[in-house]
Each structure stands twice: as structure tokens, then as C-alpha cells.
N, C-alpha and C positions, 0 to 999 in steps of 0.2 A: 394508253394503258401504262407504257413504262413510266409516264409521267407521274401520275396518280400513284404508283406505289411509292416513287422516292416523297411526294408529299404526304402519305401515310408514316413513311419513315421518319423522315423530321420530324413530323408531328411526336411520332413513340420516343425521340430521342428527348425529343424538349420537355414531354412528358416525367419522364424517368430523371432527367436532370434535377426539375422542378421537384420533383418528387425525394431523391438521394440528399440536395441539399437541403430544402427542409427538415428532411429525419435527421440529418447530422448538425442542424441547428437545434434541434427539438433535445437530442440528447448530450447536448451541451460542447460539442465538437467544435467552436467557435472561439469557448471559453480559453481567455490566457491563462497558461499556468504562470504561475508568482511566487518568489521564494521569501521570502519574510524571515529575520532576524529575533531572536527572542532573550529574556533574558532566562538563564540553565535552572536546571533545580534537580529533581530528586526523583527516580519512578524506580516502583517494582513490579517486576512480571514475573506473574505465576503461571507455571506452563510446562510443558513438556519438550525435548530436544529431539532435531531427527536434521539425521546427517546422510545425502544419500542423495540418487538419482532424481532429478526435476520433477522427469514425469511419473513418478513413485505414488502407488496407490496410496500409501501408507500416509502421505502427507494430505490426502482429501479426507481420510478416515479420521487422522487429529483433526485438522480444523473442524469436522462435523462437530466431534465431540467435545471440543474447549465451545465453538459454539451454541451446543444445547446449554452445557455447563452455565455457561454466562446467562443466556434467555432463561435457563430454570435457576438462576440467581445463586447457584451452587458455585459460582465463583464470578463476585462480585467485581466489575470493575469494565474496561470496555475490551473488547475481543482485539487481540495486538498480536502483530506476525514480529518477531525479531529475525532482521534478516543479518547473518554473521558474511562480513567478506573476508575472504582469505586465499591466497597464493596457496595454501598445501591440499586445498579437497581439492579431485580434479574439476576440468572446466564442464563437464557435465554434472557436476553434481552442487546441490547447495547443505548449507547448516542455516537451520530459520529453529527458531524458541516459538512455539503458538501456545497462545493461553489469554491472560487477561493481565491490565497493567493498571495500575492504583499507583496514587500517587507519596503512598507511603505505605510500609507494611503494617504499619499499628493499626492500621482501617482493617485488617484481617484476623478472625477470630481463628479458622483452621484452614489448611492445606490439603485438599482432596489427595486420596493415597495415589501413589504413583507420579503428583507432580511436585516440584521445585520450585524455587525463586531465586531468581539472581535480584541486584540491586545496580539503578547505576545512577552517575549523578554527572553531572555537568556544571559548567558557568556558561554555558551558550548554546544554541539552540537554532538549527535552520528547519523552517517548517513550510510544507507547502500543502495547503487545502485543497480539493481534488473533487470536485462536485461533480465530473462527468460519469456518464455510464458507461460502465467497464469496458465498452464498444467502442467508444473514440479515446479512453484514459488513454494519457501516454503513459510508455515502457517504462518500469521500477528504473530502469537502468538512465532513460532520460532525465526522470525527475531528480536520481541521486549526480547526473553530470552537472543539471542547474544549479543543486547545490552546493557542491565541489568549487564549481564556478563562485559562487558567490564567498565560501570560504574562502579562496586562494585571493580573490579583490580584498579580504577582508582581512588578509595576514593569517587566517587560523588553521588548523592542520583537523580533518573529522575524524571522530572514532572507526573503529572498522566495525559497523552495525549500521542499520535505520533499523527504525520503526514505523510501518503501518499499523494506524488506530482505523479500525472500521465502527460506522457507526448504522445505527438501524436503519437510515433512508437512504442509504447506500452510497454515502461519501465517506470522503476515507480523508486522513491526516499521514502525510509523510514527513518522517525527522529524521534531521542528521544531528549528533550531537558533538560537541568540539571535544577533542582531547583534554 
């Protein structure tokens, strides 16, 4: 009898294995991140600021609303987190701009009330395309280390911002942009 259960158990362990690594191939958990060099240019983002605790309700309640915004075409352009780093908010808290980013602001006829645009520009450009589901994505903080990485091989110093661009099939674009 004792026998019989440890080969029951094997069995649920190989099971479950078989089982975890497939879903985690399935949802792209396999896929290498890559950091790609690009040449800089010019984006504006429309959006609103919030500066304040992580896990702050207040930051699920903006992105709801830049994202209808966007899907009811009330502002035109792809749904974009600006994430600001800095030394002076504390370590639990962040400064992220959500709204929508164009690649010029002439492409925009008005400014929904309550939001802003900043403008920024570059001569270079580190991007990394992000096709997995938010279940295996690696950490904002890993992918901005790769690109750090690849600046400092590269001589260039990055602004203190990324950019995530989310797009409708649920990948996402991260940027670093050079100083």
C-alpha cells in the first residue's frame, strides 16, 4: 500500500510539472526579453499626473479613465504610463503621467479638461517589446536594469522617465530615452 501511494504521488508531481511548464510556455514565460537601440525623435503625452503611494487607489481609477478615454477615441493615440524616477518622493511611493502618447501634438485638435501635455524628445531610444502576459512579464525595474545596461555599454546616460505604450492584445513597449 505504501508503495502504491508514493507511485500515485510521482505520478501528481509529473503531472503538475508537465502541467506548470506548459502554461508558462503557453504564456510566453520562455520568451527572451531584448533591448533594441533606436534612433530618438519626438512624443507627446496627454494625461494626467499622480504622485503618491504604489498601492493608491487612485492610480487604478486614472488608468481606467485615460483607458476608456483612449477606446472611446476621446483621446487619440496609444494608452502610455510615464513612469518619473527620482531620489526626492519616498521609496514607497511613485510619480507615473497616464494618458495617451502621439507622436506629435499637431495630430491633436483638443485637450480633454483636467488633462496636460508634456512634450519630450530625444536623439536615442532603448526599447524593449514585451509580448508576455503580465503573469510571467518581468519587473518594470528588471526591464529598465537591461536597459541601463545597454546604455552604459553604449556611452549614454537615460533620462529619468520610461515609457510604457500598452497596446490592445496586451503587449506592451518599454522605453528608455537618452538624455
Amino acid at each position: 500500500m505504501n508503495r502504491a501511494k508514493w507511485i500515485y504521488l510521482s505520478i501528481i508531481v509529473i503531472c503538475l510539472s508537465i502541467t506548470l511548464t506548459a502554461t508558462y510556455y503557453t504564456l510566453g514565460g520562455f520568451d527572451k526579453l531584448e533591448v533594441y537601440s533606436f534612433v530618438g525623435g519626438s512624443r507627446t503625452v496627454i494625461g494626467k499626473h499622480f504622485v503618491g503611494g504604489v498601492k493608491s487607489a487612485e492610480i487604478k481609477s486614472l488608468v481606467d479613465e485615460a483607458k476608456e478615454m483612449v477606446d472611446a477615441e476621446r483621446l487619440k493615440g496609444q494608452f502610455t504610463l510615464v513612469e518619473y524616477l527620482s531620489d526626492t518622493i519616498p521609496e514607497d511611493s511613485i510619480h507615473l503621467f497616464i494618458g495617451a502618447s502621439f507622436e506629435g501634438i499637431r495630430n491633436v485638435l483638443e485637450i480633454p479638461a483636467g488633462y496636460t501635455f508634456e512634450e519630450f524628445s530625444t536623439r536615442k531610444i532603448y526599447r524593449s517589446f514585451i509580448t508576455q502576459h503580465p503573469l510571467v512579464r518581468p519587473y518594470p525595474a528588471e526591464i529598465r536594469s537591461m536597459m541601463e545596461v545597454q546604455a552604459i555599454q553604449d556611452g549614454e546616460v537615460l533620462a529619468p522617465y520610461t515609457f510604457d505604450i500598452y497596446y490592445d492584445d496586451g503587449s506592451l513597449r518599454t522605453e528608455s530615452w537618452v538624455r
